[in-house]
C-alpha positions in Angstrom: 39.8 243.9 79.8 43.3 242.6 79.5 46.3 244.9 79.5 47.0 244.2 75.6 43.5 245.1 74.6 43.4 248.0 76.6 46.7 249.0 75.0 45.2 248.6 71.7 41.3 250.1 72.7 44.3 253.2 73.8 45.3 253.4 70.1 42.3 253.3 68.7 40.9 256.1 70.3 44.4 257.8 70.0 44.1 257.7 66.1 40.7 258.1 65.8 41.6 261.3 67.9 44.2 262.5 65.5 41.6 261.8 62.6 39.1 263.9 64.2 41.4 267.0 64.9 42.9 266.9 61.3 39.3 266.5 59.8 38.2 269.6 61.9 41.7 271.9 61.2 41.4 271.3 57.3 38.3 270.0 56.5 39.2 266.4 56.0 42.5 264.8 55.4 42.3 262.4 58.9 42.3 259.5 56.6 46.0 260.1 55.6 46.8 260.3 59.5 44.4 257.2 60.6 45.2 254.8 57.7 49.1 254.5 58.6 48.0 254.4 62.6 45.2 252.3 61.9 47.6 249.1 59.6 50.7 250.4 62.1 49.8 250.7 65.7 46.2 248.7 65.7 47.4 245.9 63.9 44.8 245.8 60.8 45.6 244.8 57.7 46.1 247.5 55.1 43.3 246.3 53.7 40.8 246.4 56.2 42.9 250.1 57.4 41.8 251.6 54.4 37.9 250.5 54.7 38.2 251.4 57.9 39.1 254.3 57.8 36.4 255.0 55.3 33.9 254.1 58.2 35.3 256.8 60.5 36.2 259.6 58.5 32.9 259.8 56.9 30.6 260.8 60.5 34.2 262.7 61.2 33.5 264.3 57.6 29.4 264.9 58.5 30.2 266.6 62.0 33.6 269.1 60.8 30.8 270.2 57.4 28.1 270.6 60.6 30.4 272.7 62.1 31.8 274.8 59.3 28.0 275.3 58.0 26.6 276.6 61.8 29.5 278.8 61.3 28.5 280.5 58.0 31.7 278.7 56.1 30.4 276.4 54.2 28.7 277.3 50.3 26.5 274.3 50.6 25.4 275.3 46.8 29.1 274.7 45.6 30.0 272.0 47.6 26.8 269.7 45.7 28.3 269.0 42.4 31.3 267.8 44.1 29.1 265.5 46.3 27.4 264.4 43.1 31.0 263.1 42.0 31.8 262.0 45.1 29.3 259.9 45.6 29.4 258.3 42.1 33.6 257.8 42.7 33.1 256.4 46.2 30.6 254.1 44.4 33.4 252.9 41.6 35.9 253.1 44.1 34.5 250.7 46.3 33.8 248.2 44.0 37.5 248.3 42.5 39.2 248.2 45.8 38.5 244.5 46.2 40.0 243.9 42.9 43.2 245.8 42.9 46.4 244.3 44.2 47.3 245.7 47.6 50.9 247.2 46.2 48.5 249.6 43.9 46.7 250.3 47.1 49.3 251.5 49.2 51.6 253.4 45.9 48.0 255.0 45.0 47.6 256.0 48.8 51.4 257.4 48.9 51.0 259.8 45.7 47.6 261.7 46.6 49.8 262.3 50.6 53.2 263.3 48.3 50.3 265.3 45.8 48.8 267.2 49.0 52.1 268.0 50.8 53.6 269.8 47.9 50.0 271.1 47.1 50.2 272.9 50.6 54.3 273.6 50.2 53.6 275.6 47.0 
């Protein structure tokens, strides 16, 4: 492996890293932290960042609820109906991504991080 792709390998495990251990402090969230690394430091696009990061977060997602659920934390019960919506959103969202201008993308991606900081100022 050449020293440039072993810088960037480095990266890659570095944000996927950070993902992980904001997934597993506040029960997701390491998209916000690996989107930015992911189109900054790794050199994807910001499209192909944001599907990305899709594709990590989600096992990231499946092994914090594990954990939280082995721990008696999780109200599985409550947590359906918002898996139910989830589901059906991911579905839309997915299939509207393609279509919308990256600028909408990134402003879109910029108000839900300003919307949870001041969510966990106030």
């Amino acid at each position: 492996m050449m020293k440039h792709e072993r810088s960037k390998m480095i990266w890659y495990v570095l944000a996927g890293g950070a993902a992980g251990v904001v997934n597993g402090f506040f029960g997701g969230g390491g998209g916000q932290v690996l989107v930015p690394l992911l189109a900054g430091k790794c050199g994807l696009d910001q499209r192909k960042a944001f599907a990305t990061s899709v594709a990590v977060i989600a096992p990231l997602c499946a092994l914090s609820a594990g954990i939280y659920w082995a721990r008696g934390q999780l109200e599985l019960m409550l947590a359906l109906p918002y898996l139910v919506g989830g589901l059906i959103g991911g579905y839309v969202g997915g299939r509207v991504f393609k279509k919308l201008p990256m600028m909408w993308l990134r402003r879109g991606f910029a108000l839900l991080i300003l919307y949870g900081g001041l969510r966990a100022l106030l």
